[in-house]
C-alpha positions in Angstrom: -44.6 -6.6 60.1 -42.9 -9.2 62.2 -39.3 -10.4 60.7 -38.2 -13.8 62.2 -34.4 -14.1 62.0 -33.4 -17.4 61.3 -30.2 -18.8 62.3 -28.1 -21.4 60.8 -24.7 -22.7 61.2 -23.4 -25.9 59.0 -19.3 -27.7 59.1 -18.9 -29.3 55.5 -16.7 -32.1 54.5 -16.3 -32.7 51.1 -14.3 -35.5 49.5 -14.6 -37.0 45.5 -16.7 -39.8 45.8 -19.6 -37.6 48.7 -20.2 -34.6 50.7 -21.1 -34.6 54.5 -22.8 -31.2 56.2 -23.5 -30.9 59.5 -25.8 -28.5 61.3 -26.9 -28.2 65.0 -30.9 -27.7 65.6 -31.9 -26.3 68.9 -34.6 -27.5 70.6 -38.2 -26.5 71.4 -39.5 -25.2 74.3 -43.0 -25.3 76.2 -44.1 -22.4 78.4 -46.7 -23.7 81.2 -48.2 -20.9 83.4 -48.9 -21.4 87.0 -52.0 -19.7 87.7 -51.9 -19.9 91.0 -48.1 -18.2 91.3 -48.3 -16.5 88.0 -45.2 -17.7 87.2 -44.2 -19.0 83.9 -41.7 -22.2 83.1 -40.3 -22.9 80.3 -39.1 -26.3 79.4 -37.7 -28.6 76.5 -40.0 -29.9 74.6 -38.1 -31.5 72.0 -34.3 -32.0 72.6 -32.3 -30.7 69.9 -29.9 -32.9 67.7 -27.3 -32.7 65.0 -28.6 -33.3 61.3 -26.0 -35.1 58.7 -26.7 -34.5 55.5 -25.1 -36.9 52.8 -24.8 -36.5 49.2 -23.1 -38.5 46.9 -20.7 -37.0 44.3 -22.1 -36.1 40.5 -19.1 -35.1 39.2 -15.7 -33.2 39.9 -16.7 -30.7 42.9 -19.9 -31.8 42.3 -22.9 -32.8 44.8 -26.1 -34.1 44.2 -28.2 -32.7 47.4 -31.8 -33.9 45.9 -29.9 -37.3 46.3 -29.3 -36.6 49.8 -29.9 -39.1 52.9 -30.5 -36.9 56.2 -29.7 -38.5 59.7 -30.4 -36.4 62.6 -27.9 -37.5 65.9 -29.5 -37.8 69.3 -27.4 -36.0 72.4 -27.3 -40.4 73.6 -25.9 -41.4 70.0 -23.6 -38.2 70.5 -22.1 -39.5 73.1 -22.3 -43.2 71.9 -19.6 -41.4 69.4 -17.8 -39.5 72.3 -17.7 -42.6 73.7 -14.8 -43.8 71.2 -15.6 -47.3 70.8 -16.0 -47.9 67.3 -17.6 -49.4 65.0 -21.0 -47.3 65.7 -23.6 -48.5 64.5 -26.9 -46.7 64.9 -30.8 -47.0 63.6 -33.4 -45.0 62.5 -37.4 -45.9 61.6 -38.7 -42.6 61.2 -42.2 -43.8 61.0 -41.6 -45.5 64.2 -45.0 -45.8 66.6 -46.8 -45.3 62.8 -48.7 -47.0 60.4 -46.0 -46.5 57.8 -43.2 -48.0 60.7 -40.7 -49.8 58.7 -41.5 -48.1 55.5 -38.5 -46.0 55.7 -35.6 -47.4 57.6 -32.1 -45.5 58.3 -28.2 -46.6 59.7 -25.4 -44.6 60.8 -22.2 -46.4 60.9 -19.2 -44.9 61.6 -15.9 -47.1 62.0 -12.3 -46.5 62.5 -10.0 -46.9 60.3 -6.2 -46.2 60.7 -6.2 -43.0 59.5 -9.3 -41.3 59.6 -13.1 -42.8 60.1 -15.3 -43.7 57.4 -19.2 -42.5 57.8 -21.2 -44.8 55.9 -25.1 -44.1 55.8 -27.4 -46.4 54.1 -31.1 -45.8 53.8 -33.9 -48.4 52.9 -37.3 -46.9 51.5 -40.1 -49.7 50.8 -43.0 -46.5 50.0 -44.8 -47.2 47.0 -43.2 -43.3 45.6 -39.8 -44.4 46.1 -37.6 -43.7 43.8 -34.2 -45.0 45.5 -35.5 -47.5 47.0 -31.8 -48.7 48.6 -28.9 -45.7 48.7 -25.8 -45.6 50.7 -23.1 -43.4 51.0 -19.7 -43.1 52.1 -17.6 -40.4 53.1 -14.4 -40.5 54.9 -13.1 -38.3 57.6 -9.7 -37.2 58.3 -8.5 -37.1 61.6 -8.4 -33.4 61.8 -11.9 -33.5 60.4 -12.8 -36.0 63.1 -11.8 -33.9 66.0 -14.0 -30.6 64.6 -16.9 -33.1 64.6 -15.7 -34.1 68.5 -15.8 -30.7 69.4 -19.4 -29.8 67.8 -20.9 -32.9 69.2 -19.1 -31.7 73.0 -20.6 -28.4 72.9 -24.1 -29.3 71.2 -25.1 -32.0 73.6 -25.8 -29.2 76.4 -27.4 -26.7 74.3 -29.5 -29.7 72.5 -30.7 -30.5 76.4 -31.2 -27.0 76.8 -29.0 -26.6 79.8 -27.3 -23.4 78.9 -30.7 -21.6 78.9 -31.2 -22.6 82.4 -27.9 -20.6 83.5 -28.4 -18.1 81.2 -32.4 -17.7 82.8 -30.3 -18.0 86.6 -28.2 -14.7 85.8 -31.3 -12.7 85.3 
């Protein structure tokens, strides 16, 4: 029997009124074959992100995760935050190039305040099944808390590109 090993790794901030997780996805890859050379490349397929996770507070130390609104950062919108020039304010349609585009709709903002950052996702679902059909959350971020977000987003955006794999591939 095959056994997959699947890897996660998730930063958590946690404050009274939400809870904000954050956990890097790698990308995919594509192998083509050269029939001719018999050589094989492999190449990103999809580029990997980050994926915030929001869930509002039920209670003291609380969290309700089936409440949760997911927003998955881009290696550009990582660096729109790297970038320091806040507010940020970024969209999401999901659905986009579908039928069901604008069904679903999704912002990021993220402005500075002056101490700390305050990451406010709102999500608007117009589907027939929704039950929320608006929900926002709020969570704010220390400084300290800031900087460990910094520093995942610095050393995802290569990975997510899938640039250490090409120097890792070089060495061999």
């Amino acid at each position: 029997m095959d056994v997959r090993t699947r890897v996660t790794a998730v930063y958590a901030i946690y404050k009274n009124s939400a809870a904000f997780r954050v956990s890097p996805i790698a990308p995919t890859w594509k192998s083509v074959l050269n029939a001719e050379t018999r050589v094989s490349t492999r190449f990103v397929d999809w580029k990997g992100c980050l994926m915030f996770e929001f869930a509002p507070s039920s209670g003291p130390k609380t969290y309700d995760w089936t409440q949760k609104i997911v927003f998955s950062l881009s290696v550009d919108e990582m660096g729109k935050v790297l970038e320091n020039k806040f507010p940020v304010e970024l969209f999401h349609d999901p659905n986009m190039m579908s039928e069901k585009q604008g069904q679903v709709t999704k912002g990021l903002q993220i402005t500075a305040l002056e101490r700390g950052f305050m990451f406010s996702v709102r999500q608007m679902d117009k589907s027939p099944e929704a039950k929320n059909p608006q929900s926002r959350i709020a969570v704010k971020v220390d400084p300290h808390e800031m900087m460990v977000l910094r520093s995942l987003m610095n050393f995802s955006i290569p990975r997510a590109l899938g640039v250490d794999a090409v120097f890792e591939a070089s060495r061999h």
